[in-house]
NUMIPA-91122 format. One record per atom (N, C-alpha, C, CB): x, y, z. Coordinates in steps of 0.05 Angstrom, whole numbers, plus 32768, in hexadecimal, padded with zeros to 4 digits. Glycine has a CB too. Layout:
N
XYZ/...
# end
This chain:
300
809289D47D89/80A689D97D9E/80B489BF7DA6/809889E67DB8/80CE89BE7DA8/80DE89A17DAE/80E189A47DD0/8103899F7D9C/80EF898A7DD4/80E889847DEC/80FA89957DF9/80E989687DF2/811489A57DEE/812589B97DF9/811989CD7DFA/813B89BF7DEE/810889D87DEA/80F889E87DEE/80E989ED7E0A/80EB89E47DDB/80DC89D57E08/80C789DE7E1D/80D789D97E36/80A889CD7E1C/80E989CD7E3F/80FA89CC7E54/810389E77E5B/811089BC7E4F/810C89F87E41/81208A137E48/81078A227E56/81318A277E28/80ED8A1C7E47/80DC8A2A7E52/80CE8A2A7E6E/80CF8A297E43/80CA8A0E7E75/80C38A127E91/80DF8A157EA9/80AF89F77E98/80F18A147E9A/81018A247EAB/80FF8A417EB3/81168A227EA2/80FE8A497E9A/80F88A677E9A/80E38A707EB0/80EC8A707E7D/80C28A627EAA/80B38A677EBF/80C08A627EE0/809C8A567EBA/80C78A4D7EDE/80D58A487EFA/80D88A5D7F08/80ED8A3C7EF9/80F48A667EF6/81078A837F03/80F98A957F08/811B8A917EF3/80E88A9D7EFC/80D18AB47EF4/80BC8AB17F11/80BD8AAC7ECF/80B38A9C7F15/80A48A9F7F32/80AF8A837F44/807E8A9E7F2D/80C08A897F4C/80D68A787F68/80B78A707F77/80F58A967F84/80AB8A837F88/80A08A7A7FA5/80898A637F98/808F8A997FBB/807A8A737F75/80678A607F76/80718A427F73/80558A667F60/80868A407F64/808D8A267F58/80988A147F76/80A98A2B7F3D/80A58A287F8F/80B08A147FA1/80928A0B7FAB/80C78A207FB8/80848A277FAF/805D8A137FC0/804E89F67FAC/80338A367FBD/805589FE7F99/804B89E67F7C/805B89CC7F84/805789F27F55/807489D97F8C/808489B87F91/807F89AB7FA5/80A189B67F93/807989BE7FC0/807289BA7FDB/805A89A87FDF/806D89D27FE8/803F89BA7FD0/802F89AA7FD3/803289917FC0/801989B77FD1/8042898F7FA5/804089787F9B/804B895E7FB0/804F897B7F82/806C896A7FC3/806C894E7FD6/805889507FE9/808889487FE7/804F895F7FF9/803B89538010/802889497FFE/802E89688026/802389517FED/8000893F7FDE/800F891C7FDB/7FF389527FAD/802789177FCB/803088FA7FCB/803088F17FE6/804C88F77FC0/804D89047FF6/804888F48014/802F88E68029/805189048023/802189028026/800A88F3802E/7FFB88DB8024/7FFB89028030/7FF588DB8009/7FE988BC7FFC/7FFA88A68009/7FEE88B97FD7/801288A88009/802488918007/8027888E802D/8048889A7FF0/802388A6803D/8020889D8059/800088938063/802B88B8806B/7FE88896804A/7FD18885804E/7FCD8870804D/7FC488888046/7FE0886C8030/7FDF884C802E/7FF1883C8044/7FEB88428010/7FFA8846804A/801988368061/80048832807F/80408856806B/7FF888448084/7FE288418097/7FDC88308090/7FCE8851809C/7FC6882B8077/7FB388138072/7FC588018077/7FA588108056/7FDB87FC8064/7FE887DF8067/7FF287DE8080/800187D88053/7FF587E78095/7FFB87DE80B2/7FE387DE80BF/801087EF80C1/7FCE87E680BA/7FAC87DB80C7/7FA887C680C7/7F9487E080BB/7FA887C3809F/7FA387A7809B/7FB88790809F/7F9C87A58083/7FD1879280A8/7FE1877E80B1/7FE0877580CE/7FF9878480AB/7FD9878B80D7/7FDC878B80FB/7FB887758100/7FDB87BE8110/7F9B877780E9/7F89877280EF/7F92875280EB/7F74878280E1/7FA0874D80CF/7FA8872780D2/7FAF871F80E4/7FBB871880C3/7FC3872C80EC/7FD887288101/7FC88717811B/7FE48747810A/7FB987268121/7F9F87268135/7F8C8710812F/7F8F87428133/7F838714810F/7F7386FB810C/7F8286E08105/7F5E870080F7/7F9B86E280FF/7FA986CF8107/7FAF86BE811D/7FB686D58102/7FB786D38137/7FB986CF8153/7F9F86B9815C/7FB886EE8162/7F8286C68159/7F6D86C18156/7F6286A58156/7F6886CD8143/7F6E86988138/7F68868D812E/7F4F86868112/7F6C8688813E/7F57868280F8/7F46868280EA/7F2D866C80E8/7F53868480D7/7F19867C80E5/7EF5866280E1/7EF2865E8101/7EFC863380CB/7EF486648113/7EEE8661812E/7EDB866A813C/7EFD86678139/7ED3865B8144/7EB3865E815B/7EBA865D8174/7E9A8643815B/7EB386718180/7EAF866A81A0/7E95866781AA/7EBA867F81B2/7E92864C81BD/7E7C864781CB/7E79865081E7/7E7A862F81CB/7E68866381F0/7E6386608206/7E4D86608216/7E6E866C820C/7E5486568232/7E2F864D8241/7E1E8663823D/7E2D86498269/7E018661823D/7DEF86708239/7DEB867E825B/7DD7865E8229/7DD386888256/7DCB86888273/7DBB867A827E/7DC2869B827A/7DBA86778296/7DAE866682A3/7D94866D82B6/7DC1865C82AF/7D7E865882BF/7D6E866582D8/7D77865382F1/7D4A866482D4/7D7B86688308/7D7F865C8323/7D6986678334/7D9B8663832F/7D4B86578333/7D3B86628349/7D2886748332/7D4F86758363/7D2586888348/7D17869F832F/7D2786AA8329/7D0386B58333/7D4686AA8328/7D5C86C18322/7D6786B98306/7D7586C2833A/7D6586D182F3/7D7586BD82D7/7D9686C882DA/7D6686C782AD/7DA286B882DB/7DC186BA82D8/7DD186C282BE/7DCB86A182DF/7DDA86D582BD/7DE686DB82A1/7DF886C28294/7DFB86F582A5/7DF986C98275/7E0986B98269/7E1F86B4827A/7E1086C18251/7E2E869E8274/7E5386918289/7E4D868E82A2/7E7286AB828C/7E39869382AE/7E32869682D3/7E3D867E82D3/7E0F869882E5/7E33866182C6/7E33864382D1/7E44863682B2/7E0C863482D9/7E51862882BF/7E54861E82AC/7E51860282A0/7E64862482AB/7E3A86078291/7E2285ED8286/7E2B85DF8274/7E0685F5827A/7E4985DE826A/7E5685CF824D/7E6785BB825A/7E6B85E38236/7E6C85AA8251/7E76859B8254/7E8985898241/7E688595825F/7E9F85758248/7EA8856D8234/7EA78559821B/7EB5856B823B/7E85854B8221/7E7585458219/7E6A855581FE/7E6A8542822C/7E6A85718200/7E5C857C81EE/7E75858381D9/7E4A859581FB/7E8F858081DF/7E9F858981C9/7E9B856E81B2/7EC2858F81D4/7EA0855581C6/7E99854281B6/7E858539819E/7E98853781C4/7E71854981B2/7E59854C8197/7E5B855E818A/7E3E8550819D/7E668571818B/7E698584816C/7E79857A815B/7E7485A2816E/7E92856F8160/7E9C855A814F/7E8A85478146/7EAF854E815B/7E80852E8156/7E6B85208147/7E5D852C8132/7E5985198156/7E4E853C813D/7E2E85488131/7E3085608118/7E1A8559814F/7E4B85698119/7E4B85888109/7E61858080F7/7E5485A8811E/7E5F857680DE/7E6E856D80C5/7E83858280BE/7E5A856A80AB/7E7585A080BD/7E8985BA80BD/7E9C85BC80D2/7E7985D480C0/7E9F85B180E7/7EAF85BE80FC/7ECC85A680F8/7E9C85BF8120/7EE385AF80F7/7EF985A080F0/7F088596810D/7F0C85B380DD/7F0285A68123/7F1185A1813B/7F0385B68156/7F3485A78134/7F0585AA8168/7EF685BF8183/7F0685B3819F/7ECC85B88188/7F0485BF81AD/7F1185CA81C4/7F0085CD81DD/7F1C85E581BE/7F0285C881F2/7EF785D28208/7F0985DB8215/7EEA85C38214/7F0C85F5822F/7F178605823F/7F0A860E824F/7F2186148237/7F1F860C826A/7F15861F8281/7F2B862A8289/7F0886138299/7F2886408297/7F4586608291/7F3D866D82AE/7F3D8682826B/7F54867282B6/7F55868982CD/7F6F868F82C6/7F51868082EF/7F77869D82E2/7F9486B082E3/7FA586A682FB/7F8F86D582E8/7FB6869782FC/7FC58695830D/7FE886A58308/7FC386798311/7FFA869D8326/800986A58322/801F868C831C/800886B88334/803086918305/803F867F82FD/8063868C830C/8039867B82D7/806886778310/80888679832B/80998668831C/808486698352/80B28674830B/80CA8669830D/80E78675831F/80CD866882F2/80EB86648338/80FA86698341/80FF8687834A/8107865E8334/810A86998345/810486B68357/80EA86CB834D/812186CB8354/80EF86BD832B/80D686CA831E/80B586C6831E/80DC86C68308/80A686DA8320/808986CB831B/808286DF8306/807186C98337/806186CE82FB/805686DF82E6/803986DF82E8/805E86D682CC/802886F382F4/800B86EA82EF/800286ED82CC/7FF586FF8303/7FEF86D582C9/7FEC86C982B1/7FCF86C282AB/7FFC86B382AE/7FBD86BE8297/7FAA86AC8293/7FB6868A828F/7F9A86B7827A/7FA9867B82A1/7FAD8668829D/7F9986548296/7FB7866582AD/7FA086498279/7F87863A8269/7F8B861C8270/7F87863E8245/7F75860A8274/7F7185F28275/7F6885E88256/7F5D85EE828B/7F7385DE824F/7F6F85D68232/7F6E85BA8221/7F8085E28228/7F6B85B2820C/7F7D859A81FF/7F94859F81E7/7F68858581F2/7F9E858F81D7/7FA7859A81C8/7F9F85A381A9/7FB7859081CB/7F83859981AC/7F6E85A98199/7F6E85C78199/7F5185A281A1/7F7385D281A6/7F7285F081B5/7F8A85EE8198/7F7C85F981E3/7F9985F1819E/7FB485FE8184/7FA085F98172/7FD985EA817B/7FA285DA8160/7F9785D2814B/7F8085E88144/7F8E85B6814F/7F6D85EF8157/7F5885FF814B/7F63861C8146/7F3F85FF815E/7F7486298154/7F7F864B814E/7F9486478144/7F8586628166/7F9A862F8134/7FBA86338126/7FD686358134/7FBB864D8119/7FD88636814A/7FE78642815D/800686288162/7FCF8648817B/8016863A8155/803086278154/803E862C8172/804786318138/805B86178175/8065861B8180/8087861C817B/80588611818C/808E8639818B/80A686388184/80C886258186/80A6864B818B/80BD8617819C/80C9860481AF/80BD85EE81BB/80D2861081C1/80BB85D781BC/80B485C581CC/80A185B981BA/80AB85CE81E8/808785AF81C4/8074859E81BB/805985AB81C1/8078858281C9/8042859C81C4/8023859F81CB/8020858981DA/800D85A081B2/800C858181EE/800F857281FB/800E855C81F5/800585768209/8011854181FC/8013853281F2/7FF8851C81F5/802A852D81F6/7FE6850581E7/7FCD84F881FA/7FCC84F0820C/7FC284EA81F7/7FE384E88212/7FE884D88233/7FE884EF824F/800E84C88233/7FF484FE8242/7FF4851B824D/7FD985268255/8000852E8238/7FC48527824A/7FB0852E8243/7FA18521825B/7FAC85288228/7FA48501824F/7F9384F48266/7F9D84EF8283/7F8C84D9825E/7FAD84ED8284/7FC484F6829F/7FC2850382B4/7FD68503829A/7FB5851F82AD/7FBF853882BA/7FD7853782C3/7FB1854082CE/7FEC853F82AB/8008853C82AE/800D855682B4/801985318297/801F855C82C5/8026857582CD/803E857D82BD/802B857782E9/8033858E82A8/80428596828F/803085B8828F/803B857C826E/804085CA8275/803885DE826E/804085EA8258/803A85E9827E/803685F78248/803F86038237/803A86228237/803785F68223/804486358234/804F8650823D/804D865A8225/806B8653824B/8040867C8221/803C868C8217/80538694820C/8031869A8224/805C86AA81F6/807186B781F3/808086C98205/806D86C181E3/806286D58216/806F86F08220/806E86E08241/805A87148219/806A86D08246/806C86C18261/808786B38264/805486AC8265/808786A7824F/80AA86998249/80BE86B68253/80B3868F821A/80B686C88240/80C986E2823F/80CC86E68261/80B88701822B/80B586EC8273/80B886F88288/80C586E182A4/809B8706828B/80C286CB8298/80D186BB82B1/80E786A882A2/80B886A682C4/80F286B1828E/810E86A68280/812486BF8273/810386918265/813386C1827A/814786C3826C/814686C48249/815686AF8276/815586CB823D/815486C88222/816986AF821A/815C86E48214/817486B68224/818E86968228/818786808230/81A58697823D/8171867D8245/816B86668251/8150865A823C/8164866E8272/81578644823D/813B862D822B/812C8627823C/8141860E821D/8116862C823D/80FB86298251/80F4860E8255/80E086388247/80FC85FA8234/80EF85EB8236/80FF85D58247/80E585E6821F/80F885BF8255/810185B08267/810285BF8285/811A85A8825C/80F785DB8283/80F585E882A2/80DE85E082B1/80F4860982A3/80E185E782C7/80CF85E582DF/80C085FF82E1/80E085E082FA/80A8860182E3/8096861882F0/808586138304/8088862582DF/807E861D8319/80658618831E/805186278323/8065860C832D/8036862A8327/801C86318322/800D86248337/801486298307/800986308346/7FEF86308364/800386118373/7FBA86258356/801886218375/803086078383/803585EB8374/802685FC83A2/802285EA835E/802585C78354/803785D68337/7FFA85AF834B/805085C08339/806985C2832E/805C85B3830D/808485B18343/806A85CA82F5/806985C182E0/807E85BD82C9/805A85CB82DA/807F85B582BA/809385B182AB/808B85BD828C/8099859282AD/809F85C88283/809885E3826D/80A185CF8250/80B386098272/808985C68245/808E85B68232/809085C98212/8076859F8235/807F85E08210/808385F381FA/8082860A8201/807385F081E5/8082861E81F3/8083863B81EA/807E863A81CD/809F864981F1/8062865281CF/8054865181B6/8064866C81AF/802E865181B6/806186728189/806A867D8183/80578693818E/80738678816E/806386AF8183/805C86C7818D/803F86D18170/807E86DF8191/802986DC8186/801486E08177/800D87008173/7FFD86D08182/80128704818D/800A87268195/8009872981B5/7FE787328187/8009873F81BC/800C873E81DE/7FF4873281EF/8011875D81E9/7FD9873881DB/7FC0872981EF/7FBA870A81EB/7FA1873981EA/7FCE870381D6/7FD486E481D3/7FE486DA81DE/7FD986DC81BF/7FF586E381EB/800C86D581EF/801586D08213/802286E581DE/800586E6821C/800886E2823E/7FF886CD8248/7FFE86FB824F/7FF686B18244/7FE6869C8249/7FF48688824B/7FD586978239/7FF286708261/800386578262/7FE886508262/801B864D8279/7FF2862C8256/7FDE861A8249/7FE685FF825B/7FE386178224/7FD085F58267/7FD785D98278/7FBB85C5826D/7FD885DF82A3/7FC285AA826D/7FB285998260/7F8F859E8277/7FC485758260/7F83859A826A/7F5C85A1826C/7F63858F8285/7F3D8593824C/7F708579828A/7F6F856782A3/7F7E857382B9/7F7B854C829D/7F90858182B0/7F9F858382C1/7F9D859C82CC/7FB4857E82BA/7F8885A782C3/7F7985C482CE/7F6785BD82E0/7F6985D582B9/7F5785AD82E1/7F3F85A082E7/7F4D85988302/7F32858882D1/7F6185808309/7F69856E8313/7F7D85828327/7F73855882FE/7F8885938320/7F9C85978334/7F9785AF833B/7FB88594832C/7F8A85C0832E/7F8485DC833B/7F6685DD833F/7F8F85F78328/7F5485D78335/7F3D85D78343/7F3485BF835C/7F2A85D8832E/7F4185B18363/7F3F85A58383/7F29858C837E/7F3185BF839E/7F2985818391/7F1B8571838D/7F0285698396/7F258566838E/7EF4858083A2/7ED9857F83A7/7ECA8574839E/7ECF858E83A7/7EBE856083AB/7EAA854F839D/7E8B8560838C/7EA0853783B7/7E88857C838C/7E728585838C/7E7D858E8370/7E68859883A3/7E94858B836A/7E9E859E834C/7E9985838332/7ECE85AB834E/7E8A85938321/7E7F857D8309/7E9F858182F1/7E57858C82F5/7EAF856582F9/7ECB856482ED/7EC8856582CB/7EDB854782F8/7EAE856482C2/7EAA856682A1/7EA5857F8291/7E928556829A/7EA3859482A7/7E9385B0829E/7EB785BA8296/7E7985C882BE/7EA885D0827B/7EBC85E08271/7EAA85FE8275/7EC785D6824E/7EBC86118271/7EBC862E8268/7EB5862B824D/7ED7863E826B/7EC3862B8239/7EB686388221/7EC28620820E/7EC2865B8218/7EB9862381F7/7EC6860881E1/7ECB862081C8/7EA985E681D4/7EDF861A81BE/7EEB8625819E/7EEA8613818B/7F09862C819C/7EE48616816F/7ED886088164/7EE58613814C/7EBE86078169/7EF386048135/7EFC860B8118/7EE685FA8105/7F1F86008112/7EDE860A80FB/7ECE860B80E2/7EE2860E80C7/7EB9862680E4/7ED985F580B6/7EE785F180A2/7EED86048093/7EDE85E18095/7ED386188089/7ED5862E8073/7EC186488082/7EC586208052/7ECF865D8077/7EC48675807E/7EA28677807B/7ED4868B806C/7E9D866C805C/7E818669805F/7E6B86538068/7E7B866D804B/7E7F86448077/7E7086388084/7E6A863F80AE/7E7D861C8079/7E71865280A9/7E79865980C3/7E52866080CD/7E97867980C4/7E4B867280C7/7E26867280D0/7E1A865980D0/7E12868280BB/7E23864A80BF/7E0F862980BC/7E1D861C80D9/7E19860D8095/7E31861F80DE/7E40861080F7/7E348621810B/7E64861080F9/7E3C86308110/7E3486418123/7E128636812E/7E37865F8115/7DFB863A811A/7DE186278125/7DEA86128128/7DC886248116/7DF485F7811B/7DF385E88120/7E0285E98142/7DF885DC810B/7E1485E5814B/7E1985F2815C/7E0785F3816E/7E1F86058155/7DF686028174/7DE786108188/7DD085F2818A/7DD98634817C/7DC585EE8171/7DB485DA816D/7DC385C5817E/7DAF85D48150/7DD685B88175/7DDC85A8818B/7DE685A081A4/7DE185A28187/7DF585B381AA/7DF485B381C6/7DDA85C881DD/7E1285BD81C9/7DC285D481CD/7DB485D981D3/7D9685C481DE/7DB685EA81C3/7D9285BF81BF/7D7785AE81BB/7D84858E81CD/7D6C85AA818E/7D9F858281CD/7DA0856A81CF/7DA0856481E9/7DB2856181C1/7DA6858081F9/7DA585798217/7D8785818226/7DBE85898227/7D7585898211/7D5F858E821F/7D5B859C8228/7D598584822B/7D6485B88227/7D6C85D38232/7D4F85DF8223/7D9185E18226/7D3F85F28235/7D2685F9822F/7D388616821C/7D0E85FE824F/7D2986248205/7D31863781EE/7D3386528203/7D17863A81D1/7D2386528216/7D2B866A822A/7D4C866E8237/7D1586658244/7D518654823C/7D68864F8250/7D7A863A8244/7D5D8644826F/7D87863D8225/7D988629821C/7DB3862C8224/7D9786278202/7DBD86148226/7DD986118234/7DEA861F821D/7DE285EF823B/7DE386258204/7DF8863581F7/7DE7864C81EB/7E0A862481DF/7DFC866681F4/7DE5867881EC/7DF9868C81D4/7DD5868C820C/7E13868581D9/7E1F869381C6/7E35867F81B6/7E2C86AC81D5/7E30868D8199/7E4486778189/7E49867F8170/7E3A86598187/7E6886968173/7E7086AC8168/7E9186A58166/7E6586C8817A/7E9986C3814A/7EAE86C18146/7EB986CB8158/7EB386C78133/7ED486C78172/7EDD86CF8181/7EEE86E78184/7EE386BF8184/7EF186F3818F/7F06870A8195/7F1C870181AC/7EF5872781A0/7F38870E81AF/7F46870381C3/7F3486F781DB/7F58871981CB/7F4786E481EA/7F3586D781EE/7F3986D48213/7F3686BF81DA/7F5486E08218/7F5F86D68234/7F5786EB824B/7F8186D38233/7F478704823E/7F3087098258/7F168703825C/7F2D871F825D/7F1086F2824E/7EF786DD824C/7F0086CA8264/7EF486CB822B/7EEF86B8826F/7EE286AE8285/7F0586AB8298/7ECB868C827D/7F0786BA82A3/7F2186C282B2/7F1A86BF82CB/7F2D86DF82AD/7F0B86B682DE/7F0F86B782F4/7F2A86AA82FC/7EFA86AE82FF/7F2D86BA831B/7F3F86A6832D/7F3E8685832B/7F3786AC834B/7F52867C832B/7F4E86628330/7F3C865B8358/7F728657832B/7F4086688361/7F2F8667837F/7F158666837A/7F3486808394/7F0A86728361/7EF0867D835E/7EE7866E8354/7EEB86928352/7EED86548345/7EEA863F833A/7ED5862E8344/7F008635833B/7EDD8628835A/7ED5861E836C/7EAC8615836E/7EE28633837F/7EAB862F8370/7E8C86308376/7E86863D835C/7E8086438393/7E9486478343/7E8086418329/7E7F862A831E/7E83864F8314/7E908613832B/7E9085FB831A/7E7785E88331/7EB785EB8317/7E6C85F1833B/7E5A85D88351/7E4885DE8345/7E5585D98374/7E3A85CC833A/7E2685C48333/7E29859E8331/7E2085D78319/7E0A85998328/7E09857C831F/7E0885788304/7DF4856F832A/7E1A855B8305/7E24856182E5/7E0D855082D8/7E47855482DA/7E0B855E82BE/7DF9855582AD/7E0485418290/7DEA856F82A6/7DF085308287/7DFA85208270/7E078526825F/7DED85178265/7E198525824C/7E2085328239/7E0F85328224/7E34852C8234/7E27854D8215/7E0B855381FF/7E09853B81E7/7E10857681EC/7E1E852D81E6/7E1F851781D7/7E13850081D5/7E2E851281D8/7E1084F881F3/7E0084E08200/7DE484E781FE/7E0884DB8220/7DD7850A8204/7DBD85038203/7DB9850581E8/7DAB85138213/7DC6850F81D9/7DBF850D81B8/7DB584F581B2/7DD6851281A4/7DC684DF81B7/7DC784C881A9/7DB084B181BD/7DEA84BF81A5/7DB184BF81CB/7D9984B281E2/7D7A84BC81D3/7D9D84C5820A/7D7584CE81C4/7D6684DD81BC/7D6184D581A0/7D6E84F481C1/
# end
């Protein structure tokens, strides 16, 4: 039979049964459409999941305080906060795997430009914080060292925080904002990560410390919230991670019941993590400050 042949012929069938041949064709497109609307799912799962672990940041550790005992009462993990900026230093020293680390302390204030305001997380940071989550900027700079040691009243602004107290026309950077009344100056805008990345302004670790937590002599000016930590390679991420714990655990003398680090994991968003008020600050930062974890290492 030639190929005209068999053409004339399944024509023939065609004509001969219409309803079966239109259900044969019917189900032949929904059976394609559907494959081709599974895979389009997958590929927007798996893009929306980088996206995220991008935002994230790749090889990253978060450190945070363990729990503590006050009395006979044990205090949950984050109650106190027992880190300090001493201990970032020693994971740099002491942990060969770790490429860069960070210390932070975060609440929510309300940020005021001129008629506009925005409540926000507001992070105390350095400019290790980018370096370790990758985190560019679309405009302006990162802070600068002088800046750093200063407590320069500077800021750098989220995507979607820029969005809500600017204009699209107006350049943020060189503006004025201010935050619990102390006036700042908007040095960047990071690019855009995702919406639970991006509602966050960033002010130098000093200038968190120094101008919004007060100056009570009872507040230990070295303690952080949590430290982030980039690990060179994916498989080295468990070997860091103990090491890690080992040293800012064992070096401060912290009994294995009650170590000052009790978690030291790959992170998830991160800006409803240790969020109190900046008011609230206050009395979780009093305590007496202890040596760093660096000093007793090397004392040791």
């Amino acid at each position: 039979m030639t190929a005209y042949q068999a053409l004339q012929t399944a024509l023939h069938a065609l004509r001969l049964n219409p309803l079966r041949s239109i259900l044969t064709i019917l189900g032949i497109v929904i059976g394609v459409t559907s494959i081709v609307t599974v895979f389009a799912i997958g590929k927007g799962a798996q893009l929306r999941l980088e996206e995220q672990i991008r935002s994230i940041g790749s090889n990253v550790l978060m450190i945070t305080p363990g729990a503590v005992q006050q009395g006979a009462v044990r205090l949950k993990a984050g109650t106190k906060l027992t880190m300090t900026e001493g201990d970032v230093q020693a994971i740099l020293d002491q942990i060969p795997e770790i490429q860069a680390a960070a210390g932070s302390v975060a609440g929510t204030a309300q940020v005021i430009r001129e008629s506009k305001n925005w409540n926000t997380t507001i992070n105390g940071t350095t400019t290790a914080h980018f370096m370790v989550r990758d985190w560019q900027v679309s405009s302006g700079r990162y802070f600068s060292a002088g800046e750093e040691a200063s407590a320069a009243k500077v800021v750098i602004l989220g995507s979607a925080v820029a969005r809500e107290l600017f204009a699209p026309e107006d350049d943020p950077i060189g503006a004025q904002v201010r935050i619990m009344q102390v006036p700042l100056e908007v040095i960047g805008v990071l690019d855009r990560k995702g919406p639970s990345q991006d509602d966050v302004a960033f002010v130098p670790l000093t200038t968190a410390k120094l101008r919004f937590l007060g100056t009570a002599s009872g507040i230990n000016r070295d303690a952080i919230a949590y430290i982030l930590a980039k690990v060179a390679s994916d498989g080295q991420m468990a070997g860091a991670s103990s090491e890690t714990k080992a040293c800012c655990g064992n070096a401060t003398g912290c009994k294995p019941a009650s170590p000052t680090i009790s978690r030291c994991r790959i992170p998830q968003p991160l800006w409803k993590r240790n969020k109190a008020p900046f008011a609230r600050w206050r009395c979780c930062c009093s305590r007496s400050p202890r040596s760093p974890c660096s000093s007793a290492a090397s004392a040791s």
